[in-house]
N, C-alpha and C positions, 0 to 999 in steps of 0.2 A: 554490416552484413559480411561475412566470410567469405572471401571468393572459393569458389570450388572448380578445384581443378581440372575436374571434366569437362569445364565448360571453357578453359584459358584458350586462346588461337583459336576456337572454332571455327572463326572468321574473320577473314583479314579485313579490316574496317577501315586501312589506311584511306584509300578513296575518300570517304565519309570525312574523315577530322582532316582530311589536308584541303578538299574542297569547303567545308566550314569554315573553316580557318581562313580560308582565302575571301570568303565573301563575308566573315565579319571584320577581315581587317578593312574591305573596301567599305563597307558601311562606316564601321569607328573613323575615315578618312571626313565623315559630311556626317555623319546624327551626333549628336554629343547623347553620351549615358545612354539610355534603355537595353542594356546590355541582355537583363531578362526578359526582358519584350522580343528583342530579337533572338535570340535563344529560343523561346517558345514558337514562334515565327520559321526558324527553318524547324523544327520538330514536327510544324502542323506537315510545312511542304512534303518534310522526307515520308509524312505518314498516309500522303494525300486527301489529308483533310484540308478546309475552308475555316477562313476566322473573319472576326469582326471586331473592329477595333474601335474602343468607346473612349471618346476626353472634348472636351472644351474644343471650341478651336483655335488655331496658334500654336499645337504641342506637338506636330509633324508629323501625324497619324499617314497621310497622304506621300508624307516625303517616303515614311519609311516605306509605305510597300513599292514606291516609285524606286525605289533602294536597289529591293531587294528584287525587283524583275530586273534591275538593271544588271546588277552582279552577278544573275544567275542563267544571264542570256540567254530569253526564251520571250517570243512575240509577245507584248504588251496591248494591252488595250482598257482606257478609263469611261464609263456608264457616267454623267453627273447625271444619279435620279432626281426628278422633279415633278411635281403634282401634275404634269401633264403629259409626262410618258409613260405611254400603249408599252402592250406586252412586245409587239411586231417590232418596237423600236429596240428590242433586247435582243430578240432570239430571232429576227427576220421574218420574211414573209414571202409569200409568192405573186411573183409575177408576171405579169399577161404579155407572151412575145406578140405584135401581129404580125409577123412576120411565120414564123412557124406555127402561129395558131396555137401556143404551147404553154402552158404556165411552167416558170423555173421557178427555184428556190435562191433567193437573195439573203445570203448570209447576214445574222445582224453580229453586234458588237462581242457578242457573248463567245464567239467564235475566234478564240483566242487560247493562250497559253497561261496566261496570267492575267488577270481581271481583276480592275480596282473598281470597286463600285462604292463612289462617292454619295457620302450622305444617303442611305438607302431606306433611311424613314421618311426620304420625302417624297416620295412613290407613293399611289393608292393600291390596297389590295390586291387588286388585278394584275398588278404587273409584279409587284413582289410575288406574288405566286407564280409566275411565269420564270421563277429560279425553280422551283422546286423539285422539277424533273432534271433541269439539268446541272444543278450541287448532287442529287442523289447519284444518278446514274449516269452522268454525261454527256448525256444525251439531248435530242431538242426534237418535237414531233408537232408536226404540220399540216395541216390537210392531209393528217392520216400515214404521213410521209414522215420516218424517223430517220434524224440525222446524227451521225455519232461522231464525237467533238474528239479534236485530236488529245494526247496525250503528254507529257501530262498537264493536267487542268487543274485551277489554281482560284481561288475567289476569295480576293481582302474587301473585307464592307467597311466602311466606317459609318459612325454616327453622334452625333453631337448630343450629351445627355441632357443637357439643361434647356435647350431652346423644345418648345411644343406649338409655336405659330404653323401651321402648312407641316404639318408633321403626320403619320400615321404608326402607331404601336406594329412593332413588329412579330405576328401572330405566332405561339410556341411551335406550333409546324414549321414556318422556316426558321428559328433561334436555334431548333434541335437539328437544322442541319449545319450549322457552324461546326466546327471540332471545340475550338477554342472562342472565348470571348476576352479579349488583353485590353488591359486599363489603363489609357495612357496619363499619367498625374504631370501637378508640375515640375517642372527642372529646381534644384537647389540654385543657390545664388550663385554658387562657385562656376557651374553647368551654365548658366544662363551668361554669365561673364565671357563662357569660351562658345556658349554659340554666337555672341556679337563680334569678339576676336574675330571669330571665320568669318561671318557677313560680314566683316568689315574689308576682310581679302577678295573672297568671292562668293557670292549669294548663293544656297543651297541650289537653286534649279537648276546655275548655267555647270555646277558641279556634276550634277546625277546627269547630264547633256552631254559632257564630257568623258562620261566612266565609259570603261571598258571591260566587259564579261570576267568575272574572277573565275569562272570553271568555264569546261565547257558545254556543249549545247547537250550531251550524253549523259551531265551528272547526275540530274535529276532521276532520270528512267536506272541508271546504277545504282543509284543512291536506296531509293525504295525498296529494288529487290533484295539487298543487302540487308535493310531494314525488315522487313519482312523475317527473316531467318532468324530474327535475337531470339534467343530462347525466353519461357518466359514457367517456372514452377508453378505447380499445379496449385501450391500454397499460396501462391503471390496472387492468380487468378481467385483465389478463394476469397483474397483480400479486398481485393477488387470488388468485386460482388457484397460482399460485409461491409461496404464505404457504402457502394447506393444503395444496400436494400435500406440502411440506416437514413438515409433520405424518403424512403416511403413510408417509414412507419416512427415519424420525427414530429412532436407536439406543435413544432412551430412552422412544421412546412407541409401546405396543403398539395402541392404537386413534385413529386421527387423524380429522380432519375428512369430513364427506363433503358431496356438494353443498351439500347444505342449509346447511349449516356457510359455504361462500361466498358463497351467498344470503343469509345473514344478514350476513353481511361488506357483500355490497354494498346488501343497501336502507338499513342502518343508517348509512353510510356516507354515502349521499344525503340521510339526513335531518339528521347533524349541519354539514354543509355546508352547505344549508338554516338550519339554526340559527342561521350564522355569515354569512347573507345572502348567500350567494353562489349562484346556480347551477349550477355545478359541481363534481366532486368533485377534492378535491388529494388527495396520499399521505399526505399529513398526517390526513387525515379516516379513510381506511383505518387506517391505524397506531391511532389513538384507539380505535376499535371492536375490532380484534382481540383483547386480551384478554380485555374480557367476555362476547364473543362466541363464543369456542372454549374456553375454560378449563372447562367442564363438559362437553365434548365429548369430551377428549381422555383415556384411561384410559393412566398410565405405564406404565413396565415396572418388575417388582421393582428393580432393581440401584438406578434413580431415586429409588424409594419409598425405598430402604434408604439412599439416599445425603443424603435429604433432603428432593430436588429437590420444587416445588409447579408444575404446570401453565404460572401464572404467567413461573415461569424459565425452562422450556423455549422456550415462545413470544418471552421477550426474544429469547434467544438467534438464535432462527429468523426474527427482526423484524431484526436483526442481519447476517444470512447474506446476504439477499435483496438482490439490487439495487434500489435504489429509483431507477423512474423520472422522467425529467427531460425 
């Protein structure tokens, strides 16, 4: 796509690519490869979207968000869900002073900057839905008592695809509030050779113990509003919209996108455009975003399921189909 002039400097974006830069170099110091894993990973953060993160375990699904709060120096806090954590163990609860005769509010864990929440299918309904007020709106409300989480707020899930012992399906209401869904596969041999190298010097955890903030504590809340500004053509927005409606009316997918679904198309879109120093969005930046954008949005139909087909393919296909603006 052509740059167009009117849009060159609109906005000085140095902030953006030199705090990037600084917190993927500290990463590439301890993850070996996922390079567009993490790439997609600050685009959720700069857009203040939520991800989740799906692989096997052993593929450092946990290192990396340990990473990337570490780099990006903002209070951390990890959830291990498990079949026997209440909603109260997430979001708090209140309680009884005798002393003042008073009920307080006792923060829970969720009251953070950054939020890794481990293995989050292994939670029963009730408490995975006790995210869903505050991924949306940041919010957490209690005996009627709403409390508003500071900013900005950040939530990596992981989950393990193949295990279903003590598991529970994670229902399209909270999946549609993820931004992103990232696919951690495995490392090449070459990859897997220099992550023994490094564990062989120093093991991944006592590394991220050792890191030191690569921005600082302001870049996030700059970062955003920065991001926010990319311009973004009425055309390109057009396009957006012509990718998921092509998911609601697609032979092999019974549940398609819904706004929200192109809202995340488009702020995620501005932010990796951002990334790449530019102020404006190309199709190029849409196209990048769509897969892990809608791939946990979209529920097949049998014939698909039975034919193979993964989310993934569909979406090429309809990446495909679409005229791409020019």
């Amino acid at each position: 796509m052509e740059q167009n002039e009117e849009f060159e400097n609109r906005l000085d974006l140095t902030r953006i690519s030199e705090g990037a830069a600084a917190i993927k170099s500290s990463l590439s110091n301890v993850l070996v490869g996922q390079e567009q894993q993490v790439e997609l990973l600050l685009a959720a953060v700069l857009s203040g979207g939520h991800v989740l993160i799906e692989g096997v375990p052993g593929l450092a699904k946990t290192l990396m968000a340990r990473l990337m709060a570490a780099s990006i120096g903002v209070p951390y806090q990890r959830i291990q869900f498990t079949p026997d954590l209440m909603p109260s163990d997430v979001t708090g609860t209140s309680v009884f002073n005798p002393k003042t005769l008073e009920f307080s509010f006792s923060k829970g864990p969720i009251f953070s900057n950054f939020v890794l929440i481990d293995e989050i299918n292994r939670a029963p309904a009730k408490t995975q839905a006790a995210l869903f007020e505050v991924m949306e709106e940041g919010t957490v409300t209690v005996a009627r008592e709403t409390h508003v989480l500071s900013q900005p707020f950040f939530v990596v899930a992981t989950q393990n695809p193949v295990e279903h012992e003590g598991t529970y399906r994670l229902p399209e209401a909270q999946t549609d509030r993820f931004l992103f869904k990232l696919e951690i596969n495995y490392p090449s041999a070459e990859q897997e050779v220099q992550v023994l190298k490094r564990h062989h010097v120093q093991p991944a955890f006592k590394a991220v113990e050792e890191m030191s903030p690569a921005t600082d504590p302001n870049f996030i809340t700059d970062a955003r509003k920065l991001t926010a500004q990319v311009h973004v053509e009425d055309r390109l927005m057009e396009y957006i919209s012509a990718i998921v409606g092509k998911t609601r009316n697609h032979g092999l997918i019974t549940l398609g996108g819904s706004p929200r679904a192109s809202i995340a198309i488009l702020s995620s879109s501005k932010a990796i455009a951002a990334l790449s120093g530019r102020d404006f969005v190309s199709p190029e930046d849409i196209q990048q975003v769509v897969i892990p954008a809608l791939r946990h949005r979209l529920i097949l139909s049998a014939e698909a399921e039975m034919s193979g087909k993964r989310p993934e393919d569909v979406l090429r296909d309809i990446l495909h189909s679409v005229e791409v603006p020019r």
